[in-house]
C-alpha positions as CSV (number, residue, x, y, z in Angstrom):
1,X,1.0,8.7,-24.0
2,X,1.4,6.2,-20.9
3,X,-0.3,7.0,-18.6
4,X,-0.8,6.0,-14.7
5,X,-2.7,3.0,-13.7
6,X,-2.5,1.0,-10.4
7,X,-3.8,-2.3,-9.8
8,X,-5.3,-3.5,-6.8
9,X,-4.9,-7.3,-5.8
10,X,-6.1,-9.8,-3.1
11,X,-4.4,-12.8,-1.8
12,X,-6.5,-14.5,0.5
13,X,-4.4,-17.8,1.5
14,X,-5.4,-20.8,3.9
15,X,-3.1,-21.8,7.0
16,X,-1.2,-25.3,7.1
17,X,0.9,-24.7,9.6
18,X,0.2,-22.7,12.9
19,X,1.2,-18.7,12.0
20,X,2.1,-16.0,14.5
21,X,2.4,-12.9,13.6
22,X,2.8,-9.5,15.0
23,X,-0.8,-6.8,15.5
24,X,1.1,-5.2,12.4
25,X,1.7,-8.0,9.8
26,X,2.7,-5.7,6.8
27,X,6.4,-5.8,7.6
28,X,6.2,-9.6,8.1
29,X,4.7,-10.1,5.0
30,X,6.4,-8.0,2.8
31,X,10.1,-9.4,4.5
32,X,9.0,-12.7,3.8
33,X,7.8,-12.4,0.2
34,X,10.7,-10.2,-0.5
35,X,13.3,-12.7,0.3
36,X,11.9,-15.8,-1.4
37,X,11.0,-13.7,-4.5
38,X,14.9,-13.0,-4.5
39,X,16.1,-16.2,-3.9
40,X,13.8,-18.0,-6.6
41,X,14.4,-15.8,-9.0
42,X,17.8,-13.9,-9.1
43,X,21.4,-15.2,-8.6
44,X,22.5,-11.5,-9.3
45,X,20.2,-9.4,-6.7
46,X,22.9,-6.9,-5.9
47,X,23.7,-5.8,-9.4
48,X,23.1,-2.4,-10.2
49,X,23.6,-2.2,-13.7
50,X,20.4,-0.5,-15.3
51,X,20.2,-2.7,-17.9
52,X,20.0,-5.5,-15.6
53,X,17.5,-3.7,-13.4
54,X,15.0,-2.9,-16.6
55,X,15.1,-6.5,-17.6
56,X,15.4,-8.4,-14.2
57,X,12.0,-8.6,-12.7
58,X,13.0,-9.4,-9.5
59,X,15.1,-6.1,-9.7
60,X,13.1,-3.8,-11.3
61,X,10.7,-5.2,-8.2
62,X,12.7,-4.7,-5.5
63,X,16.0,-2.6,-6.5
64,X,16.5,0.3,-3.8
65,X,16.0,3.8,-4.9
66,X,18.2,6.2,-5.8
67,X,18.5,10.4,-5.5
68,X,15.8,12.2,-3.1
69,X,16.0,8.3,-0.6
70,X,12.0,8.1,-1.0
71,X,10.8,5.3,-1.9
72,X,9.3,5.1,-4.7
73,X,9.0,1.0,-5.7
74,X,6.7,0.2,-8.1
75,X,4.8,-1.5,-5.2
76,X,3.0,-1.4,-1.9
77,X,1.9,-4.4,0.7
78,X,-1.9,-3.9,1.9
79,X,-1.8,-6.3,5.4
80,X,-4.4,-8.0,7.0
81,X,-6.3,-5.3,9.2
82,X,-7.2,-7.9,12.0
83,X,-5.8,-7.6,15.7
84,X,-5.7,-11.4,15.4
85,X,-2.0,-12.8,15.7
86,X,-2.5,-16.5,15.6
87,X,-4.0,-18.5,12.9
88,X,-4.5,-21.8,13.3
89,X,-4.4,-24.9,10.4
90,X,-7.4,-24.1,8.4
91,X,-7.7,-20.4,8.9
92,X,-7.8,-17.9,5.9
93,X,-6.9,-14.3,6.1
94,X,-5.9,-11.7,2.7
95,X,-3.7,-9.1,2.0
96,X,-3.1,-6.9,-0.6
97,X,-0.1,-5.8,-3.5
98,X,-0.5,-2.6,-5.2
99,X,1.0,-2.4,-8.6
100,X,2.1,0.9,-10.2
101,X,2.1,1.7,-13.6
102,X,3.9,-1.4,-16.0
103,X,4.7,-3.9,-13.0
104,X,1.5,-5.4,-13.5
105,X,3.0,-6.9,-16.5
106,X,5.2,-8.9,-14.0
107,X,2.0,-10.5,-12.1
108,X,3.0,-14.1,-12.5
109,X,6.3,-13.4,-10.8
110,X,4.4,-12.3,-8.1
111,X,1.4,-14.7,-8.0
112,X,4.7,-17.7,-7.9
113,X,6.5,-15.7,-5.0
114,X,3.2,-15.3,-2.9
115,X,2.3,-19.1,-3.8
116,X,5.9,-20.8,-3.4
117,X,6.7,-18.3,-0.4
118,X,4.0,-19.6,1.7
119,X,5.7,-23.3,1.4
120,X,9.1,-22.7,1.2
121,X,9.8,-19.8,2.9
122,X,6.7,-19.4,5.4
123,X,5.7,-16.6,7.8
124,X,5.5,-15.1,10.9
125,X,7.8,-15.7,13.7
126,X,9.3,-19.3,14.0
127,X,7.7,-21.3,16.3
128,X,7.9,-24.8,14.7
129,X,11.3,-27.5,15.9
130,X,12.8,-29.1,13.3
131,X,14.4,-32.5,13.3
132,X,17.9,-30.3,12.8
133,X,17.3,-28.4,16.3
134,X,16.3,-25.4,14.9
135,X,13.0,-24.0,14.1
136,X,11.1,-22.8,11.4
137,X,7.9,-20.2,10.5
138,X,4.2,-21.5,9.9
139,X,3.3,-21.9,6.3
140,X,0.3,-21.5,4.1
141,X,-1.2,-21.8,0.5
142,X,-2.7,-19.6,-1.9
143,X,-6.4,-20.1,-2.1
144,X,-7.6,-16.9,-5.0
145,X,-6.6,-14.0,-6.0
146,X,-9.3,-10.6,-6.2
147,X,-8.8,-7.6,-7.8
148,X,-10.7,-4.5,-7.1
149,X,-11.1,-1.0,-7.9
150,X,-11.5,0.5,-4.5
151,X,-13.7,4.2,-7.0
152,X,-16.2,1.6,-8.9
153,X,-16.4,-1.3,-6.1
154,X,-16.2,-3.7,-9.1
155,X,-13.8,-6.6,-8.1
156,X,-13.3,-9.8,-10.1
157,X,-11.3,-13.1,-9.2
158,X,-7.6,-13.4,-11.4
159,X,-7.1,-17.1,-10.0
160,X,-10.5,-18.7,-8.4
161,X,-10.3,-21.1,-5.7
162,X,-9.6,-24.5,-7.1
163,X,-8.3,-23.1,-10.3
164,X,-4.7,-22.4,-11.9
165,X,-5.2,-20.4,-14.6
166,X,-4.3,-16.3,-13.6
167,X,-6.3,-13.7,-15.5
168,X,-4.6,-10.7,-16.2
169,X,-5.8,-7.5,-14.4
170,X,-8.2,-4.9,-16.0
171,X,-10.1,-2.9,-13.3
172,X,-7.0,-0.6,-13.1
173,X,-7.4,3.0,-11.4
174,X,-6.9,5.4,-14.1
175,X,-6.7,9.1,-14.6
176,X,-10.8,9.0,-15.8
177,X,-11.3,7.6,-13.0
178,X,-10.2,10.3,-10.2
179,X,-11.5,12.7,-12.3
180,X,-15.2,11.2,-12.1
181,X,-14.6,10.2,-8.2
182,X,-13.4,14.1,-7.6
183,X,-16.6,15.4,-8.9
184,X,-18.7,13.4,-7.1
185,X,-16.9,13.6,-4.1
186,X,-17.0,17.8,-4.3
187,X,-20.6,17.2,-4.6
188,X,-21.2,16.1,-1.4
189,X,-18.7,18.0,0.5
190,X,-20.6,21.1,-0.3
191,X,-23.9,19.4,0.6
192,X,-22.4,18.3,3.9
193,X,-20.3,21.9,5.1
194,X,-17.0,21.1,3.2
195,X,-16.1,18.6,5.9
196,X,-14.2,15.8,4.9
197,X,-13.4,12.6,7.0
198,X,-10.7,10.5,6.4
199,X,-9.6,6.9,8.0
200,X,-6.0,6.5,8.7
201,X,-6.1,2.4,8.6
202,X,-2.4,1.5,9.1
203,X,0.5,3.5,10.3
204,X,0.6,7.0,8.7
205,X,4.5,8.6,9.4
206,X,5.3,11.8,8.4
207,X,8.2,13.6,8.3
208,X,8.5,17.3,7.8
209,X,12.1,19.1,8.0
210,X,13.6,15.8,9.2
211,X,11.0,16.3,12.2
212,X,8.4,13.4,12.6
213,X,5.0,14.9,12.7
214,X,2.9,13.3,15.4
215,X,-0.7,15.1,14.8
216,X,-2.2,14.5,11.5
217,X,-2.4,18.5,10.2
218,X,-3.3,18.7,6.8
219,X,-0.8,20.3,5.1
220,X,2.3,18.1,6.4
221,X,0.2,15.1,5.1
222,X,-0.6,16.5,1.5
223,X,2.8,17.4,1.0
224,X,3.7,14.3,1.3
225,X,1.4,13.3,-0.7
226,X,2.2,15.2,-3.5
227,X,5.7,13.9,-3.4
228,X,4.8,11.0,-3.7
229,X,2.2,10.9,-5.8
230,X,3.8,13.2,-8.4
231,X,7.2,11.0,-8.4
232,X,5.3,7.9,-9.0
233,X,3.6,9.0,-12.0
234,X,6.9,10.6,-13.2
235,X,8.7,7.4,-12.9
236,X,6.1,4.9,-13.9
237,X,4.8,6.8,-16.6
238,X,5.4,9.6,-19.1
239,X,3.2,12.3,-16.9
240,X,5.3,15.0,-15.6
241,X,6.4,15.5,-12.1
242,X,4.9,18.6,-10.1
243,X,6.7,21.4,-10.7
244,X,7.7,24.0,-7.1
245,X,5.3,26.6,-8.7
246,X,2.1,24.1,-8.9
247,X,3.2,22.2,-5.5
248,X,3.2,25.3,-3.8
249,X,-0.1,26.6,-5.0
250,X,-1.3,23.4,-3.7
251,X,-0.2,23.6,0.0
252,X,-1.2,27.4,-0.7
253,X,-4.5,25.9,-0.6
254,X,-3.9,23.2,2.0
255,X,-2.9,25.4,4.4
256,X,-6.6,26.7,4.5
257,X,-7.7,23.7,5.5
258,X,-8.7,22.7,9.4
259,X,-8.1,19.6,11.3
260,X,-11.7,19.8,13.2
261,X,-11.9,16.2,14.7
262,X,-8.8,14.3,15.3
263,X,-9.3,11.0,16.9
264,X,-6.2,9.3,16.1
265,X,-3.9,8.0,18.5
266,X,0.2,6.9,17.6
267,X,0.6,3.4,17.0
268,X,4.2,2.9,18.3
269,X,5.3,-0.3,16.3
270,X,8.6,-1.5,14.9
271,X,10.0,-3.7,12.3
272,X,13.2,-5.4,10.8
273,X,14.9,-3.8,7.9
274,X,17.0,-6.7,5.8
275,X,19.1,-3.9,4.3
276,X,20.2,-1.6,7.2
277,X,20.2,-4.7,9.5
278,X,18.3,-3.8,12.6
279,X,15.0,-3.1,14.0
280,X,12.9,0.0,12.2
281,X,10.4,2.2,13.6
282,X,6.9,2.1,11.6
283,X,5.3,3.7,14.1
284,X,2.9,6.8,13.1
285,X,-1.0,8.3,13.8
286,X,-4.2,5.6,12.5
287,X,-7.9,6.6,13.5
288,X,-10.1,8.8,12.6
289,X,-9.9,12.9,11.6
290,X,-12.0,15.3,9.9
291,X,-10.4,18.4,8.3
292,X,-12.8,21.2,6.8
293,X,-12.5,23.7,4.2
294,X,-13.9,27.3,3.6
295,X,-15.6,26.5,0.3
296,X,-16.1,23.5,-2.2
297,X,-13.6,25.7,-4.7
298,X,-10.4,25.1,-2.0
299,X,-10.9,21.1,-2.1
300,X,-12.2,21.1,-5.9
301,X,-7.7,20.9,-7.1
302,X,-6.8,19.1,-3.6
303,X,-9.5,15.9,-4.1
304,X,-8.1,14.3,-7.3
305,X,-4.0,14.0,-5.3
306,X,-6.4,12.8,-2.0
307,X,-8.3,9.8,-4.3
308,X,-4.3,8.8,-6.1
309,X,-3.2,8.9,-2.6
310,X,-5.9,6.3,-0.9
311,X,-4.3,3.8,-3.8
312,X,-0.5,4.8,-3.8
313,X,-0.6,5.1,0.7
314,X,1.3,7.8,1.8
315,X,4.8,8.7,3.9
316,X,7.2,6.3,5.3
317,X,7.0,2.2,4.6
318,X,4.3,2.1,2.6
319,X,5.8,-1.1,0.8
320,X,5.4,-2.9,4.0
321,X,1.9,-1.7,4.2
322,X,1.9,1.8,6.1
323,X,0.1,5.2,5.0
324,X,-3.0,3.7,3.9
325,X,-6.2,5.3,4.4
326,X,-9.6,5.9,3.1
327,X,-12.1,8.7,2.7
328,X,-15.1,8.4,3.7
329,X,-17.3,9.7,1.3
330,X,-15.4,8.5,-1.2
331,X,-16.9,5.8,-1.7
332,X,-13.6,3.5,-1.4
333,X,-13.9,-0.4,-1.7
334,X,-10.6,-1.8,-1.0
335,X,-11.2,-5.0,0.7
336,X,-12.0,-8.6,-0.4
337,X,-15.6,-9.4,1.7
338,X,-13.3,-12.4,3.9
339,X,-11.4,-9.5,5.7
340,X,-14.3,-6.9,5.4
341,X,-15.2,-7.1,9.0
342,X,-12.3,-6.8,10.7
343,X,-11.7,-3.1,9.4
């Protein structure tokens, strides 16, 4: 049986050309490596024939969804977590791409886009005259590539700086893993009063009954969670999607769970959507909560969604880098040491 994996991978890069950026790079980064990835690699991009979508890359990358309208692409952008907005010649910073399920098989694809996008299409806002009156974004190059499993902490390079060969990724999130991870988690809830703390990192939007939830209660979060967690093993494997009868045992339980600290705060940000053609909100709560449960036995089903969902993010734009978050006992390693400190 195939079953769900998702790889985690670093692209720390090095600045030739002066780069400004917004606070919130993920949209910025995802619009740019989007558009070169398209224009390098497929003459056809609006074709919507499934065969061409299985067997395009670029397609099967970035081909909008269809049905429910969530998006569920088989990947998600990681930004730079740094309030810095300038980088100057010389400078490095990382971000990250998330690969679910088989589009790691498509990593040189991606590690040419990244590369090739930082020359030819470059970033950031455009800041830089041309000879032809016109201007044009700062550019950079790729310096290595990291992956790492944010449950074991292990991390190993796929390209080294100076090199050009790509490894291909093995420290992949699996099913054994969560499992492992829950357990030890649930041990130390119970030893510290069932409380567990939890680090919204970029913007987290929900939306419940077409209403955008503002305060990060539990129970609008892990359904959302379970959407989309559920759908993107469904799609990108052969596991089986939640069904209403286990979904609503699981907010059954939610729903016993308190938000007891809440020191977030709304991040009120927007960005630019290539397909609708005008500016998006991204906006949505980042900081700091702790929710608490009555017993161990209420989180013991809830923890294993809660670890797929620090890897998958959660709610609206996550593939330009929103809904990501981390547990705090969890034990969560998902950041190359050259960005470390800026979390």
């Amino acid at each position: 049986m195939n079953t769900f994996t998702i790889a985690h991978l670093w692209f720390t890069v090095a600045v030739d050309t002066t780069i400004v950026m917004d606070v919130f790079k993920g949209s910025a980064l995802r619009g740019a490596w989007q558009s070169h990835l398209r224009t390098l690699y497929c003459a056809q991009s609006d074709q919507t024939d499934p065969l061409h979508q299985s067997l395009c890359p670029v397609c099967f990358l970035l081909s909008r969804e269809t049905g429910s309208g969530e998006d569920r692409r088989p990947y998600a952008f990681l930004p730079p977590l740094t309030s810095q907005t300038t980088f100057a010649p010389g400078e490095r910073f990382a971000f990250g791409i998330s690969l679910f399920g088989q589009t790691v098989d498509f990593l040189p694809y991606l590690v040419l886009a990244v590369g090739q996008m930082g020359q030819v299409q470059g970033l950031g806002k455009p800041i830089h005259a041309t000879t032809r009156g016109r201007y044009r974004r700062g550019t950079f190059h790729l310096v290595s590539i990291e992956e790492i499993n944010p449950l074991s902490g292990e991390r190993r390079f796929l390209l080294e700086e100076g090199s050009t060969m790509v490894q291909t990724p093995r420290l992949l999130v699996d099913e054994h893993q969560i499992v492992m991870a829950s357990d030890a988690l649930l041990e130390k809830l119970a030893a510290g009063e069932n409380r567990l703390a939890i680090h919204f990192l970029t913007p987290m939007r929900i939306v419940q009954d077409r209403h955008l939830v503002k305060q990060p209660r539990f129970t609008p979060f892990l359904a959302r969670l379970l959407d989309r967690v559920s759908a993107l093993r469904s799609q990108f494997s052969q596991e089986p999607p939640l069904s209403r009868e286990e979904k609503g045992a699981l907010l059954a339980l939610a729903s016993r769970v308190d938000l007891v600290v809440d020191a977030t705060r709304w991040w009120d940000i927007k960005g630019r959507s290539t397909r609708l053609q005008r500016a998006q909100p991204l906006g949505g709560f980042v900081g700091r909560v702790v929710y608490q449960a009555p017993n161990t036995e209420i989180w013991r089903p809830l923890l294993p969604w809660l670890l797929w969902g620090q890897s998958t993010q959660v709610g609206k734009n996550v593939v330009k880098g929103c809904g990501w978050y981390v547990m705090e006992s969890s034990g969560a390693i998902l950041l190359p040491e050259s960005v470390k400190d800026s979390v």
